[in-house]
C-alpha angles and dihedrals in degrees: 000000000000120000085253103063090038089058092238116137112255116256115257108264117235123282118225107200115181118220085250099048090234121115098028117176134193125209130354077286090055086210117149114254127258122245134173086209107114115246097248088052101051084045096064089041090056094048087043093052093038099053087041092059094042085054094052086050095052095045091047098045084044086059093040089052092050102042079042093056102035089211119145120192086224107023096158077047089227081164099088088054093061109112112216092191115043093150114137100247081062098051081050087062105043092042116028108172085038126104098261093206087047094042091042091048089051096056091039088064096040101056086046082059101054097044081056090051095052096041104055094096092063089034099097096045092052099055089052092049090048086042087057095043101044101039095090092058100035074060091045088052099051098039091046091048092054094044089045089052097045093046087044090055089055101051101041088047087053085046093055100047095050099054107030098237113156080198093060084043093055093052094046091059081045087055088044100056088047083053097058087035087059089050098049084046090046084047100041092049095042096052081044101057076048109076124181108211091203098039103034109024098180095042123258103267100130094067087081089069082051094054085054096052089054096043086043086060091043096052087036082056101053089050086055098057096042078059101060099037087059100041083045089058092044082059108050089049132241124326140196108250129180144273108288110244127222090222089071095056112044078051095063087044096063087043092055094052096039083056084037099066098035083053097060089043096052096047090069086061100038098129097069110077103231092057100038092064090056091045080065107035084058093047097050083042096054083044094049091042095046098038095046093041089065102035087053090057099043083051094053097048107033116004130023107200081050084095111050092045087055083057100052094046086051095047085044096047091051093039083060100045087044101050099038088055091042090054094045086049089054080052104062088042090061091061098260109190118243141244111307080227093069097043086049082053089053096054098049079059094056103044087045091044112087134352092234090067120094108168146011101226097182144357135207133176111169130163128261109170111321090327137062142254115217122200107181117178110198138188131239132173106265104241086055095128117250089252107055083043095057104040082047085066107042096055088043087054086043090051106047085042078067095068108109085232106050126092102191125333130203126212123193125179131219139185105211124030095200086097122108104251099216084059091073086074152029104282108254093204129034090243099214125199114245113233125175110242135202125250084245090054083046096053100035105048100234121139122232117255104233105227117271097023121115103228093201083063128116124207098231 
């Protein structure tokens, strides 16, 4: 006897439900089903039912991926040592008998540490996404400062031929050499953003630092010569000079606010390097302008050595800029290391990296130009397969290349971190052993025997 004469409810027939969710059919008849429901109804039903199950996929392929990856964005768990109040009424309070600046700057710096260390992972995609953003008026920077130059050299030149005015002549030769100074930056960041792969196989960036060096002795050799033009008129005494026009200075004016402006502008996007030396080219132009504007007229009306010697304080006050950033750019070139801050940060991203790595053996951030090279040297057990070590590694150097200061980095794994470390290379440096030696030594020139070595001896 069927379901049907026994007044039993007939069982459900089989749904067939495609991958895709297209082409459903229900039934061997494959016929939609009937429903008293109206049409707007079930609608709403269906796309109800349809946005609640992507959400729980989501949801579920959002867990997977995280209990896949085993990643944490805080695995050390630095978060719960994050101070929110670090005021100094709070560090009264904490720490009653301590000294409340030194105790506020601590915990300043450390809660800037700890926010490093949680935002490496977006780090990479947030410098792409500033590099994007910023390029057009990094370019604008560079392309105004060297028409504005060049315009401001014109008008001042003409300023100082019409009237006569060694001063306007001095600042146009000082226009002039910003000028050339513009050109070598235009040239050096343009030949940068151009890399040759064959030529040139890790970019030409450092030929930025290059481009400052050479802007730093251009402007080094105009304050030279300011120098000796106005100790050369404080030595030939004082001398008539005539009316000050008013031509002069509302051409000054207009150079002031032109520099002005740039400067301002400039000053948002200080940390890259092409725009930071104009930054300070602007800032020491609105003080020479400014500065010698006054002293010109207080020497014409009151005092006449007034104006040399304002020439001399403003050449010493850009010989000094010039030469202290020439000689921080040299610097950089030489491969000096850098903050202990961000090699603390490197090595947070090795030891959170990968499960497979025990140990950071060493760590090593050096200049190379305006950004960093990075060697790690990280540990691994000694039976990891050669695969998962090297593809350890490589996403570990990947990601660590991502950091907006990082030029290249270089991971090498170990198995064992017993090693002397300066065994790895060549010595840099003949490392010799310090022994105290006698006046006679000293005199004589005779070296000390260590004891136990045979001075007679001879290394095969």
């Amino acid at each position: 006897m069927s379901d049907q004469e026994s007044g039993k409810p007939s069982s459900p027939a089989p749904v067939s439900v495609p991958a895709n969710g297209a082409g459903a059919t229900v039934g061997p008849s494959a016929q939609p089903a009937t429903s008293t429901e109206p049409s707007a109804v079930r609608e709403k039903k269906e796309l109800a039912t349809a946005d609640t199950s992507s959400v729980e996929a989501s949801e579920i392929q959002n867990i997977t991926r995280a209990e896949t990856s085993g990643i944490s964005s805080d695995p050390l768990n630095f978060g719960q040592h994050r101070r929110a109040n670090v005021s100094k009424k709070q560090m009264k309070i904490d720490h009653p008998k301590g000294n409340k600046k030194k105790l506020k700057k601590f915990y300043t710096r450390q809660n800037q540490l700890i926010d490093q260390f949680l935002g490496v992972d977006d780090e990479e995609q947030n410098a792409i996404e500033e590099d994007a953003r910023v390029a057009p008026k990094i370019k604008f920077a560079v392309n105004a400062s060297f028409v504005v130059n060049f315009c401001l050299f014109i008008i001042q030149l003409y300023a100082a031929i019409s009237t006569g005015s060694l001063a306007l002549f001095a600042t146009a030769a000082d226009a002039f050499m910003d000028l050339v100074s513009s050109f070598v930056m235009l040239i050096t960041s343009r030949m940068a953003a151009r890399p040759s792969i064959y030529k040139y196989p890790v970019g030409r960036t450092r030929i930025e630092t290059i481009g400052v060096i050479l802007f730093c002795a251009l402007m080094t050799t105009v304050a030279i010569q300011l120098l000796v033009e106005s100790g050369r008129t404080l030595a030939s005494g004082g001398q008539e000079s005539g009316e000050l026009h008013i031509i002069p200075i509302i051409f000054v004016a207009v150079a002031i606010c032109a520099k002005g402006s740039l400067m301002v502008f400039c000053m948002l996007y200080r940390k890259y390097p092409s725009v930071h030396v104009f930054y300070i080219d602007h800032r020491n132009d609105i003080a020479v302008n400014s500065f010698g504007l006054i002293m010109a007229v207080a020497g014409e009306r009151f005092v006449w050595y007034l104006d040399p010697i304002g020439a001399i304080l403003i050449a010493l006050i850009i010989l000094f800029s010039w030469v202290t950033n020439a000689f921080e750019q040299v610097w950089l070139l030489v491969g000096k290391s850098a903050p202990r801050e961000f090699i603390s940060k490197l090595i947070y991203m090795a030891m959170t990296h990968d499960e497979q790595i025990l140990k950071v053996d060493t760590c090593r951030a050096y200049h190379a130009g305006q950004r960093y090279y990075v060697e790690v040297d990280v540990v691994m057990d000694d039976e990891t397969p050669l695969r998962i070590s090297h593809d350890v590694a490589q996403s570990l150097q990947r990601k660590m290349e991502g950091l907006g200061d990082v030029e290249r980095a270089f991971v090498h794994v170990d198995y064992e971190h017993e090693h002397d470390v300066h065994e790895e290379h060549k010595p840099l440096y003949l490392r010799e052993t310090k022994t105290k030696r006698t006046w006679r030594e000293i005199f004589t020139g005779a070296k000390k025997t260590i004891q136990g070595e045979n001075p007679d001896s001879q290394v095969a």
